[in-house]
SEMIGU-822960 format. One record per residue (C-alpha): residue number from 1; residue in one letter; x, y, z. Coordinates in pm, 1 decimal. Layout:
# residues N
{site NUM, 'A', {X, Y, Z}};
...
//
This chain:
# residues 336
{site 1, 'X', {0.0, 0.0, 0.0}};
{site 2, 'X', {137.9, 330.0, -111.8}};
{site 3, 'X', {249.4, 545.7, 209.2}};
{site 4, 'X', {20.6, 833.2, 95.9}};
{site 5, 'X', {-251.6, 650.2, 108.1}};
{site 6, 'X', {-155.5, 480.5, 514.3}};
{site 7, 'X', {-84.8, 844.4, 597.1}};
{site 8, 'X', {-445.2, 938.5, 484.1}};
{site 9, 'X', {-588.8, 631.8, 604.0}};
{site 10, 'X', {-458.0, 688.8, 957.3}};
{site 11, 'X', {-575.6, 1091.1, 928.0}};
{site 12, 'X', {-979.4, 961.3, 873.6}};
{site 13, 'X', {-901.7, 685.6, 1128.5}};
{site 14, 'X', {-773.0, 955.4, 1351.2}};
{site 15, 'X', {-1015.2, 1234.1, 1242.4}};
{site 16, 'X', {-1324.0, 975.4, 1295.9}};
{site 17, 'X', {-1206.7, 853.9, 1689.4}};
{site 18, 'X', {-1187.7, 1255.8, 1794.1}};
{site 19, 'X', {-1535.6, 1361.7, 1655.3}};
{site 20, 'X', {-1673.7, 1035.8, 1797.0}};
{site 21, 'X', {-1477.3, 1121.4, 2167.1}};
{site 22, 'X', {-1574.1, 1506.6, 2146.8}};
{site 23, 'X', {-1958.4, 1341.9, 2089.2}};
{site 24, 'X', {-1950.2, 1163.6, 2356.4}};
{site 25, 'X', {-1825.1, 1370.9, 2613.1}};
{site 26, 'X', {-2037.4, 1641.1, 2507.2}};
{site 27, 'X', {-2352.4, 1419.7, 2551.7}};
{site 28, 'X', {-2197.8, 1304.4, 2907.0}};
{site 29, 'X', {-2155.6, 1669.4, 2982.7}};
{site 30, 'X', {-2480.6, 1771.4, 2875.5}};
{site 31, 'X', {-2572.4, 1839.9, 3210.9}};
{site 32, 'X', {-2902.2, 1757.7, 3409.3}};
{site 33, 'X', {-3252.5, 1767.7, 3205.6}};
{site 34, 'X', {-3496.1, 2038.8, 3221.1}};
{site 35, 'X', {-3702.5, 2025.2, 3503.8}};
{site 36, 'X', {-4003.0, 2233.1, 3391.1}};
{site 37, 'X', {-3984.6, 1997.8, 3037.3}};
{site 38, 'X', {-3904.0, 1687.1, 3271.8}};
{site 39, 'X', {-4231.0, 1782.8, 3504.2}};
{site 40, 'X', {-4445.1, 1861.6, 3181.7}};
{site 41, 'X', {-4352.1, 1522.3, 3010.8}};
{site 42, 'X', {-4439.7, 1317.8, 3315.5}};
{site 43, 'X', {-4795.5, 1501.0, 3329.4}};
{site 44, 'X', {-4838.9, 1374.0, 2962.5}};
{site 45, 'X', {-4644.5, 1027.2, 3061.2}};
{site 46, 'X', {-4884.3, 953.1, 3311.4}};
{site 47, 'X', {-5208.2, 1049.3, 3135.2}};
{site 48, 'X', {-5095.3, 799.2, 2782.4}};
{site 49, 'X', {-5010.1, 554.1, 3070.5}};
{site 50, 'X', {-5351.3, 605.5, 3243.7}};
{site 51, 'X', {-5198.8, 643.4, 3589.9}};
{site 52, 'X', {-5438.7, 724.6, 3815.5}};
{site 53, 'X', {-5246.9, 599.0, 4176.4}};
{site 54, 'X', {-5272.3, 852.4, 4463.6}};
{site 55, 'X', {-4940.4, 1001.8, 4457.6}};
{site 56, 'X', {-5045.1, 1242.1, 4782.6}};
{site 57, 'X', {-4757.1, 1339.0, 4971.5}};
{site 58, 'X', {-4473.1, 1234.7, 4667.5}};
{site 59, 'X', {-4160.2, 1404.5, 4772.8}};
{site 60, 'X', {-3834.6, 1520.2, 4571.2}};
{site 61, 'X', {-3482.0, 1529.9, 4750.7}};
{site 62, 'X', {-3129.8, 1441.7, 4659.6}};
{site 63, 'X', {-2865.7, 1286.1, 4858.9}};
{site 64, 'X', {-2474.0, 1280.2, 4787.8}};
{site 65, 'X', {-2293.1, 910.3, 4744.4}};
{site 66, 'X', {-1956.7, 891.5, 4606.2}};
{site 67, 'X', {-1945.8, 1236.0, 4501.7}};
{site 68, 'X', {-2248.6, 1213.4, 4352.6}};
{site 69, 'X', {-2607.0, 1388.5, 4403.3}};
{site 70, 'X', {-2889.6, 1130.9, 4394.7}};
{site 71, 'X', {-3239.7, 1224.3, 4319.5}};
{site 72, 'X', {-3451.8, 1044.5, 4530.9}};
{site 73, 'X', {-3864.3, 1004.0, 4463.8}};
{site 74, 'X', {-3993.2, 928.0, 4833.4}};
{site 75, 'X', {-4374.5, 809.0, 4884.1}};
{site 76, 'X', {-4390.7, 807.1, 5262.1}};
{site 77, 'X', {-4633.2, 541.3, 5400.0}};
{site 78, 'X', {-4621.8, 576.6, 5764.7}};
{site 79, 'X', {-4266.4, 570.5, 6007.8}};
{site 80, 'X', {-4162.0, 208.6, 6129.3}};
{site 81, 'X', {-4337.9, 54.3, 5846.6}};
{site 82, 'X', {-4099.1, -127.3, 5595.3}};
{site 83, 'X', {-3954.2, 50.9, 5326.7}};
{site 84, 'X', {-3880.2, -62.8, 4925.6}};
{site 85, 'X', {-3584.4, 99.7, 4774.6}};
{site 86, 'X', {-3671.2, 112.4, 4370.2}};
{site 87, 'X', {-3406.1, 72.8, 4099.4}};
{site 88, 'X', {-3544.0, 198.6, 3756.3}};
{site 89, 'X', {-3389.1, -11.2, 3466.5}};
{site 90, 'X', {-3136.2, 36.6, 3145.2}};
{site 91, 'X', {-3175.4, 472.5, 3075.6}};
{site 92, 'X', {-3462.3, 548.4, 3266.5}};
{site 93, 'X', {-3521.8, 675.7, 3605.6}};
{site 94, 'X', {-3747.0, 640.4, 3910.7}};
{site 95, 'X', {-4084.0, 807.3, 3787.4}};
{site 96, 'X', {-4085.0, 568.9, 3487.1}};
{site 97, 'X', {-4194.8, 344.7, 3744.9}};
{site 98, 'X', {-4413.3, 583.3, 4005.6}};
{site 99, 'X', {-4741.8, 362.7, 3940.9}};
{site 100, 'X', {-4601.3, 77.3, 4040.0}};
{site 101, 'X', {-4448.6, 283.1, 4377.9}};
{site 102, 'X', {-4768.1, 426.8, 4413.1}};
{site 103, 'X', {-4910.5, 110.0, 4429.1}};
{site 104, 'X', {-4664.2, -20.3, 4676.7}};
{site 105, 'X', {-4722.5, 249.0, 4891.8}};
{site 106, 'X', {-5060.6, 153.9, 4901.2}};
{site 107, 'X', {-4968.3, -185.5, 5047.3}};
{site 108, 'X', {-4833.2, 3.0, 5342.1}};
{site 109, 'X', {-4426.2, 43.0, 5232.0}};
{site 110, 'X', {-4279.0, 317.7, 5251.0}};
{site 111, 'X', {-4140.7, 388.5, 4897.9}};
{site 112, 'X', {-3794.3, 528.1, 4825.2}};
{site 113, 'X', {-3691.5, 518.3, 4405.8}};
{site 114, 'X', {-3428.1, 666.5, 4320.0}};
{site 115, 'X', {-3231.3, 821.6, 3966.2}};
{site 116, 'X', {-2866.4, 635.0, 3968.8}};
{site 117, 'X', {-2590.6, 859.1, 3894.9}};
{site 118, 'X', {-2581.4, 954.2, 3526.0}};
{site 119, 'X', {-2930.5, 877.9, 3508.4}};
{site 120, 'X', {-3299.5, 1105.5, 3544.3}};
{site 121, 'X', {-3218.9, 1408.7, 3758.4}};
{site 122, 'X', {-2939.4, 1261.2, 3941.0}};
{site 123, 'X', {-2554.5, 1423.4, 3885.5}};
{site 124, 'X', {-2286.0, 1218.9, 3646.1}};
{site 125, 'X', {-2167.4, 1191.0, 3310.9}};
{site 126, 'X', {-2516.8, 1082.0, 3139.4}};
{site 127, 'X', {-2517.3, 640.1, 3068.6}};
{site 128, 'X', {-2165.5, 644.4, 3254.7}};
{site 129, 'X', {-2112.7, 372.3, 3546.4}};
{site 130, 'X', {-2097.6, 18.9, 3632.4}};
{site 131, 'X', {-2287.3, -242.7, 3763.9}};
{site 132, 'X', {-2082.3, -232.3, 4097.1}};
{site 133, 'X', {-2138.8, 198.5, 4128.4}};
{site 134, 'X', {-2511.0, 141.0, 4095.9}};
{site 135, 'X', {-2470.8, -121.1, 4387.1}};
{site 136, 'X', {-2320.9, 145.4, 4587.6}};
{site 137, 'X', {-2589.2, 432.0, 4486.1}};
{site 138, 'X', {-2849.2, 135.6, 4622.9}};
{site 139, 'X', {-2651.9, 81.8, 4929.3}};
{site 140, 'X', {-2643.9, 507.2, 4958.9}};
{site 141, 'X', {-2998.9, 486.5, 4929.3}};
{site 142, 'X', {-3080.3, 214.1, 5140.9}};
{site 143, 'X', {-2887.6, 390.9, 5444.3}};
{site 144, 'X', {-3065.2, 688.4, 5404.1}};
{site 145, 'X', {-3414.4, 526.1, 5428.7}};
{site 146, 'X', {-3288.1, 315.9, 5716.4}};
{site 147, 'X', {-3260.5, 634.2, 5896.4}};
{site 148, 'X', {-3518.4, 840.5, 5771.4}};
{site 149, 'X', {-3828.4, 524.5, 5857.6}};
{site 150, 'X', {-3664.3, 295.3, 6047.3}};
{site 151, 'X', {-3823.3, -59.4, 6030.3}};
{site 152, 'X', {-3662.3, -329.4, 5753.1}};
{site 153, 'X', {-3546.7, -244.6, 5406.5}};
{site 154, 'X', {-3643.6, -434.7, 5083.1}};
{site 155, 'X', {-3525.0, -342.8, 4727.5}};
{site 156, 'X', {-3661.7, -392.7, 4407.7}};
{site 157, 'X', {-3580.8, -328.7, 4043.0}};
{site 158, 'X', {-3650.7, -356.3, 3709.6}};
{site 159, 'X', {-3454.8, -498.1, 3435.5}};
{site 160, 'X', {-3122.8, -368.5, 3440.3}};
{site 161, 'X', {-3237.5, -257.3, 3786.9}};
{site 162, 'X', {-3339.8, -578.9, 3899.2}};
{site 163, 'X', {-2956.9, -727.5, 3817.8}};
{site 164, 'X', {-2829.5, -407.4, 4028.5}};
{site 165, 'X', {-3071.6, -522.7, 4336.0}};
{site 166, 'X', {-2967.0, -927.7, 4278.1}};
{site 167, 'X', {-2595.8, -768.0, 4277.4}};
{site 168, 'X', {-2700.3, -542.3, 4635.4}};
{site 169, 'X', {-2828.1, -834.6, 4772.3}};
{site 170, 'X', {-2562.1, -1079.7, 4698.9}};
{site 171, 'X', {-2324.3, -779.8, 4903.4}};
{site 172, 'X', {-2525.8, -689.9, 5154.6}};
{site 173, 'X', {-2662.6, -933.7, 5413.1}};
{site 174, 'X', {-2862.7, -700.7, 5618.3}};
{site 175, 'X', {-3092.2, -651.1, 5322.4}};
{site 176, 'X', {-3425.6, -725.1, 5452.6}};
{site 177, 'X', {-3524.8, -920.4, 5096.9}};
{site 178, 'X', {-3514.7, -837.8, 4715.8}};
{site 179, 'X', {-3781.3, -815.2, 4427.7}};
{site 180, 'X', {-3602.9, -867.0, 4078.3}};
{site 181, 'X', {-3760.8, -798.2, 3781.5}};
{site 182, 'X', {-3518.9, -1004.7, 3569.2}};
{site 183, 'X', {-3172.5, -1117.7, 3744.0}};
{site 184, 'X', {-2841.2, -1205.0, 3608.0}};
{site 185, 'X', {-2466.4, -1318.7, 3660.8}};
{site 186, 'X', {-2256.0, -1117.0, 3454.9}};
{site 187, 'X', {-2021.9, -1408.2, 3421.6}};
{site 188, 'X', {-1893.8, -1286.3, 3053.0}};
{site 189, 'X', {-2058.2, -1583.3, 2947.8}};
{site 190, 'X', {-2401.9, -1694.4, 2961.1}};
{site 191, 'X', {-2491.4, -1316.5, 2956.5}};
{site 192, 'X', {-2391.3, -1259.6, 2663.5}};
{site 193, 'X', {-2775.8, -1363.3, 2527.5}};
{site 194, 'X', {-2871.7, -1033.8, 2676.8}};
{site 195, 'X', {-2740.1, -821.1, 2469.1}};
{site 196, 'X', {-2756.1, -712.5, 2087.9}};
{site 197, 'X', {-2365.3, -714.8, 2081.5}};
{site 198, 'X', {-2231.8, -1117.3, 2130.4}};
{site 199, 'X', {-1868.1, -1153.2, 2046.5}};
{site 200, 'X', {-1786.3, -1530.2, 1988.9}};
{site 201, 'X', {-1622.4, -1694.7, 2319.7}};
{site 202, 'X', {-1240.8, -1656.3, 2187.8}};
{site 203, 'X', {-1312.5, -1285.9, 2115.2}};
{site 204, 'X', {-1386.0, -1181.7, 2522.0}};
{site 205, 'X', {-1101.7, -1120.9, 2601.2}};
{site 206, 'X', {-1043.5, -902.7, 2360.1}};
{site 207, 'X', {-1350.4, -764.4, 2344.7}};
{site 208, 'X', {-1284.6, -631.0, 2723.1}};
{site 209, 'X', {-979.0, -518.3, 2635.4}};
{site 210, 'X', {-1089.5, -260.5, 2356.4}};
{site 211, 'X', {-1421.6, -192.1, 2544.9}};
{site 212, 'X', {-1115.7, -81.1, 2847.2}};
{site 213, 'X', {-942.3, 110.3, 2606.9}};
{site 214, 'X', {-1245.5, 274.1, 2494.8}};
{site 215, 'X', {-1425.2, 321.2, 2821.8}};
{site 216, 'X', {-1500.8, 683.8, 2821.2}};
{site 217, 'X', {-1652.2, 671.1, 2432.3}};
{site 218, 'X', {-2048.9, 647.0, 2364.0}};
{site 219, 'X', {-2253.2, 445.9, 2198.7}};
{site 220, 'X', {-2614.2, 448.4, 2118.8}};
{site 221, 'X', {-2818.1, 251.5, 2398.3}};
{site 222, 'X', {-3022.6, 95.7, 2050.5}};
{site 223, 'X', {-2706.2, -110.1, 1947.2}};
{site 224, 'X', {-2728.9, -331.8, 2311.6}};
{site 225, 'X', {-3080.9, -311.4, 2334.7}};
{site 226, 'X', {-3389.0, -338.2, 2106.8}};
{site 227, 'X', {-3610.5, -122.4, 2290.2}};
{site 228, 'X', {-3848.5, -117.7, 1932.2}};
{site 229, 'X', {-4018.7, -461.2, 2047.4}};
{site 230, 'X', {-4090.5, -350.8, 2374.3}};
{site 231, 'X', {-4482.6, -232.2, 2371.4}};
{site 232, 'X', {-4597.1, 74.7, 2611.9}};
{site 233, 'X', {-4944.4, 4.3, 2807.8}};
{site 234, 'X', {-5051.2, 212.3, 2510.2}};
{site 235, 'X', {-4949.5, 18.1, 2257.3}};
{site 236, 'X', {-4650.9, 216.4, 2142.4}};
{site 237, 'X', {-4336.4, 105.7, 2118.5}};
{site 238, 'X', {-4082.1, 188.6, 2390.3}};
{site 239, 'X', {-3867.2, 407.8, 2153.9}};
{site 240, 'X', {-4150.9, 628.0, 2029.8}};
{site 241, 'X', {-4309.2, 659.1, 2317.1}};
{site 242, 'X', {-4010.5, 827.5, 2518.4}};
{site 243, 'X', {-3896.8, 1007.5, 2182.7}};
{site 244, 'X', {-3932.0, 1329.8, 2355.0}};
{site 245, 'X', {-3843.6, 1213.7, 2739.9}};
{site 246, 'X', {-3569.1, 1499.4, 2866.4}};
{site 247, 'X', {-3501.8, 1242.5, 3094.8}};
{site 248, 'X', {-3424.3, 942.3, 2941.6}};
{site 249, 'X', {-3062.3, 845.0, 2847.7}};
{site 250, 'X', {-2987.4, 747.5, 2481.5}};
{site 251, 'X', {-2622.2, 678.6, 2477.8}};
{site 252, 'X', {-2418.3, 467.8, 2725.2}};
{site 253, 'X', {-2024.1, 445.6, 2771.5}};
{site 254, 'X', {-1819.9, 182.9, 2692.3}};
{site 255, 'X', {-1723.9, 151.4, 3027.8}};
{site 256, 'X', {-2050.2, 77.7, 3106.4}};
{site 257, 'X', {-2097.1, -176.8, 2879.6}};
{site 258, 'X', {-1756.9, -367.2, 3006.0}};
{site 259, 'X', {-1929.4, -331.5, 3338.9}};
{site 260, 'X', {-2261.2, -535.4, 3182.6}};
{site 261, 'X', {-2020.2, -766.1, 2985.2}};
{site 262, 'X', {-1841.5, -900.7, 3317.6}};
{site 263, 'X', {-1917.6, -802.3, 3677.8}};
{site 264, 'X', {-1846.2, -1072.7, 3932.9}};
{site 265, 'X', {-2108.5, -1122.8, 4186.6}};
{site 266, 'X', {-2019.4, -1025.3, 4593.5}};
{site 267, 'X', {-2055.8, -1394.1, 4666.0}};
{site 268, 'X', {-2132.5, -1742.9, 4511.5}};
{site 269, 'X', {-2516.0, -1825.4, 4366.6}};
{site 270, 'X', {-2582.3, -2063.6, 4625.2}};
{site 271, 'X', {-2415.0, -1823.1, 4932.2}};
{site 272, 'X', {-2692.7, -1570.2, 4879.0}};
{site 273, 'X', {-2871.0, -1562.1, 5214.6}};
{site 274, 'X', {-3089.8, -1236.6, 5124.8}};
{site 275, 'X', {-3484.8, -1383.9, 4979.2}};
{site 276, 'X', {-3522.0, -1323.3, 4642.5}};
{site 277, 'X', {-3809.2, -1320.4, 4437.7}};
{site 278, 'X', {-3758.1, -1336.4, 4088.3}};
{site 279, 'X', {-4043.1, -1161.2, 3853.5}};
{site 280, 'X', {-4004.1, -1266.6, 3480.7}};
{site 281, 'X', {-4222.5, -1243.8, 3124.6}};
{site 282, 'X', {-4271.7, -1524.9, 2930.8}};
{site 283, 'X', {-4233.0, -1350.3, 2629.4}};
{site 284, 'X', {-3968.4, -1126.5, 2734.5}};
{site 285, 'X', {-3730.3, -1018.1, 2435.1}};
{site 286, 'X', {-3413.6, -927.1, 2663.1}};
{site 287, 'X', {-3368.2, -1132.9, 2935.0}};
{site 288, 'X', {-3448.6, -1519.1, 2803.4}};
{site 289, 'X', {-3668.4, -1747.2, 3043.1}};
{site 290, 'X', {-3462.9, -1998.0, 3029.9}};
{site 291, 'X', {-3133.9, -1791.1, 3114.1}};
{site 292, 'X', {-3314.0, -1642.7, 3446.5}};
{site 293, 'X', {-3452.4, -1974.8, 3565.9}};
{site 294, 'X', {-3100.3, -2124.9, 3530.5}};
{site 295, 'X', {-2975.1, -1849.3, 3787.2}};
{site 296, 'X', {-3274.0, -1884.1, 3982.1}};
{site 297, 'X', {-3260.7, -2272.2, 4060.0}};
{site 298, 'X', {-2915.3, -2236.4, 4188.9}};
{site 299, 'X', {-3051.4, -2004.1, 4452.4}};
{site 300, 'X', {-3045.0, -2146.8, 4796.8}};
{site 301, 'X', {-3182.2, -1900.4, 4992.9}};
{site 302, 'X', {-3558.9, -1823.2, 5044.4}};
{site 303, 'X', {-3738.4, -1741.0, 4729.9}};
{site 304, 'X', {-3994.6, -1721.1, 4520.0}};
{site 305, 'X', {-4082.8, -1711.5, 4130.1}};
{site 306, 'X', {-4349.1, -1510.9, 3953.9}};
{site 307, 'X', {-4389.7, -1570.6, 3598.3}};
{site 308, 'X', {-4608.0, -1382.4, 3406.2}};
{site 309, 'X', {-4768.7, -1587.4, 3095.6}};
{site 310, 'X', {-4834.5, -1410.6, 2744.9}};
{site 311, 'X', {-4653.4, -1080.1, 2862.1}};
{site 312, 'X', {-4356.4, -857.8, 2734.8}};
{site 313, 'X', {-4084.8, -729.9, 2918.3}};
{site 314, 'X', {-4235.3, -442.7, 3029.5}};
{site 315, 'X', {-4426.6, -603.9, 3276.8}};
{site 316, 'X', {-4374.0, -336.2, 3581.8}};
{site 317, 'X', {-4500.7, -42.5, 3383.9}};
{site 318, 'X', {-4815.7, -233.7, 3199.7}};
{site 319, 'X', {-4908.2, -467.1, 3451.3}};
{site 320, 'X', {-4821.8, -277.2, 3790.7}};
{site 321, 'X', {-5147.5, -332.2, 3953.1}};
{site 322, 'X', {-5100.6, -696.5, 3920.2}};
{site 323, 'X', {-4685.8, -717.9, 4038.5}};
{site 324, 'X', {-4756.4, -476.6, 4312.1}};
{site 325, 'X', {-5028.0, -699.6, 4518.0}};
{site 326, 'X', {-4802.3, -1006.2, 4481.8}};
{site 327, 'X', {-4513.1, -880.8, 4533.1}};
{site 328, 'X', {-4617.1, -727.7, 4862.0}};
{site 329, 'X', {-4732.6, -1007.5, 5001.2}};
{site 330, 'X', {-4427.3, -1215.4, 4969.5}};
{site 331, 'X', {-4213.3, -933.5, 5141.9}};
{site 332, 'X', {-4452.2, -955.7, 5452.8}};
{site 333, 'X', {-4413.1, -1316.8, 5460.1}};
{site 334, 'X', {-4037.0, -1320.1, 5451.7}};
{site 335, 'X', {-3986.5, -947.7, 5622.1}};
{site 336, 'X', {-4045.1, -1054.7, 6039.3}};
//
């Protein structure tokens, strides 16, 4: 090859990594969304939703972890009562979910959901952290409602959230019990069905490597999820309906995605001593039945299963008024 033609090869390589860098950090810089657009779209989110839960008494706060400020949604039941620490799922945030908290908070809990950092109205580069830092915002999170009600401390989350509470309770002992929508062992393995993105076995290791090496560049959250087959209650799909969401994240770091590629969990399937109760879709696009039961029958500790037949993934958003019930009454059987 002539040199000319290496030298200009390596300029358009060169040219193409710093627009695609100066992209990315400008979206992770962009800063926290509107909150007059943010409080305008939820008003419209929650009437094509048909939410209707009383959400009397709904309080906004923050709380700094890590050198981070965490937005925290807080539905206060009563003090001493038990409390349910939400984790919203892949780019979303805690009011994506606020008829299912609403719900909970019905069944007596006191309700504390939360934006992880880079995510909804909490601080961070926007779609930047791991697995592990979204354990630690829970843990944040769960201290602060310890201290604020009193009384024993569940989590739940959805989706990518429900892996981050599965992670928190595999680290945490003194977690009163866990409600997963969806779990997983980010083994750099089996998970790899999870994803869009699934290098062939040989290629890990280098696929970590260059996902390392690339840690602080962007990609859009469409190439390692397929958020087009996932239905809204109203029938649209996930990716039109949130088209004009100020608060949803659209791109996510490479770093992150090393994170979701391999993160080991605190302990051993079978050392887990926090109950569990898993909360899967039959027909769930993302996270394959057959991939969560395998995770869930190694589980030794207390738990319990709740499929849903002939339902999508977005099962705590369109069918919230059916996880809510059931899900509350497992915690007061296993919380004493």
């Amino acid at each position: 090859m002539p040199r000319k033609t290496i030298i200009a090869l390596a300029v358009i390589i060169a040219a193409f990594h710093v627009a695609w860098y100066a992209k990315s950090i400008s979206y992770q810089d962009s800063g926290l969304p509107d909150v007059k657009a943010s409080e305008e779209y939820m008003k419209d989110y929650m009437k094509r939703q048909s939410i209707t839960v009383d959400l009397s008494g709904l309080e906004e706060t923050s709380i700094e972890a890590d050198g981070f400020r965490l937005h925290l949604v807080i539905l206060p039941a009563k003090q001493k009562a038990p409390t349910l620490v939400f984790i919203p799922g892949t780019s979303v945030y805690a009011k994506f979910y606020i008829e299912f908290m609403g719900l909970m908070r019905r069944e007596g809990f006191n309700v504390v959901g939360f934006d992880p950092r880079g995510h909804g109205m909490s601080s961070g580069p926007r779609g930047d952290y791991t697995i592990n830092e979204e354990v630690d915002d829970t843990l944040a999170v769960v201290a602060y409602a310890k201290k604020r009600f009193g009384g024993k401390i569940a989590i739940s989350g959805s989706s990518q959230g429900g892996m981050v509470a599965f992670y928190t309770a595999a680290k945490d002992d003194t977690i009163a019990a866990a409600v997963c929508h969806n779990i997983a062992d980010l083994n750099g393995r089996d998970n790899l069905v999870l994803s869009q993105l699934r290098p062939p076995q040989f290629l890990l290791p280098l696929a970590g490597f260059m996902m390392g090496l690339y840690g602080k560049y962007s990609i859009p959250i469409s190439m390692y999820l397929d958020l087009e087959k996932e239905l809204m209650k109203n029938g649209v799909d996930a990716v039109t309906f949130s088209v004009n969401d100020p608060q949803m994240v659209r791109m996510i770091t490479f770093r992150a995605m090393n994170s979701l590629l391999r993160t080991d969990l605190a302990k051993p399937l079978d050392k887990i001593t926090v109950p569990v109760m898993l909360i899967h879709s039959d027909r769930d696009n993302i996270f394959p039945r057959e991939y969560v039961e395998s995770i869930y029958n190694r589980l030794t500790c207390k738990k319990n299963y709740l499929l849903f037949k002939n339902t999508d993934h977005l099962v705590m958003t369109n069918k919230p008024a059916e996880v809510a019930p059931e899900a509350a009454k497992w915690l007061r059987s296993v919380i004493r």
